[in-house]
C-alpha positions in Angstrom: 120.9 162.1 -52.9 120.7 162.9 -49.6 117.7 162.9 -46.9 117.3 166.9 -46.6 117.6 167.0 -50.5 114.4 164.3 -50.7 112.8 166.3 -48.3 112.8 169.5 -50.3 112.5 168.3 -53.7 109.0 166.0 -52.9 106.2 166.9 -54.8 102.6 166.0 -54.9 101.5 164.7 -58.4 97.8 164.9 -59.5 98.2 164.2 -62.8 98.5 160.7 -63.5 99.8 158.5 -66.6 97.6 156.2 -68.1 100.3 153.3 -68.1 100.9 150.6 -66.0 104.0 150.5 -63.4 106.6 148.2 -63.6 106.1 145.1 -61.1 109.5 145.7 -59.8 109.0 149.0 -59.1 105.5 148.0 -57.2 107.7 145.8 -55.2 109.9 148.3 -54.0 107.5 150.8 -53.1 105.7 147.9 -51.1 109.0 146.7 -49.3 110.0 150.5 -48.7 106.3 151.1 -46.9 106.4 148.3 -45.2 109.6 149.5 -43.4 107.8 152.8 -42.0 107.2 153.5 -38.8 104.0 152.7 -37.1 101.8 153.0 -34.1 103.7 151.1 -31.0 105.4 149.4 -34.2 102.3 147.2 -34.6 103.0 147.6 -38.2 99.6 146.3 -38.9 98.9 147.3 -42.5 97.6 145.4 -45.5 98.8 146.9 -49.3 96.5 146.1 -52.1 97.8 146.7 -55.7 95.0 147.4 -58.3 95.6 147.8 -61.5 91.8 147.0 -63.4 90.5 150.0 -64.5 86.8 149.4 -63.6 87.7 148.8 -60.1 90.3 152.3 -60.0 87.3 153.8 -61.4 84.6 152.3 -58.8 86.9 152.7 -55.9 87.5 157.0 -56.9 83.1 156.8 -57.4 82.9 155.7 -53.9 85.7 158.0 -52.2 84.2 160.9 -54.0 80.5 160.3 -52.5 82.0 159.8 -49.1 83.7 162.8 -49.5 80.9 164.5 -50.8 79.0 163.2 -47.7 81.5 163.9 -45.3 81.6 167.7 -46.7 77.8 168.2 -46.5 77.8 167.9 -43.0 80.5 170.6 -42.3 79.2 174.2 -41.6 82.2 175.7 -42.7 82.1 176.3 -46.7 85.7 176.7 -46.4 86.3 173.5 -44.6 83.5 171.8 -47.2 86.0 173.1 -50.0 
């Protein structure tokens, strides 16, 4: 497959599976980040793999009250959408 063909076929997924992902496939997404590009190539990012429930679930809780936050203060409706 080629690059242009990647580029049209992505897709954003927003339905999830409720099963685990392979550790070798973790590992390849992590090695394939850590090649991106980055600011003056600082390349300063940290990955974190979670994979306990409780803390997925805590971590979505505390986006979606930032969020929430974040949106309150917007005086556009259409931007707090």
């Amino acid at each position: 497959m080629d690059f242009w063909q990647v580029i049209k076929n992505r897709r954003s997924v927003r339905d999830f599976q409720d099963k685990s992902i392979p550790e070798s496939y973790l590992k390849k997404i992590i090695a394939a980040a850590s090649i991106a590009p980055s600011g003056s190539n600082k390349q300063n990012w940290h990955f974190i793999i979670v994979k306990d429930k409780k803390t997925k679930d805590k971590l979505k809780s505390a986006i979606e009250e930032r969020m929430q936050r974040i949106a309150s203060k917007m005086k556009s409706s259409r931007a707090r959408k």
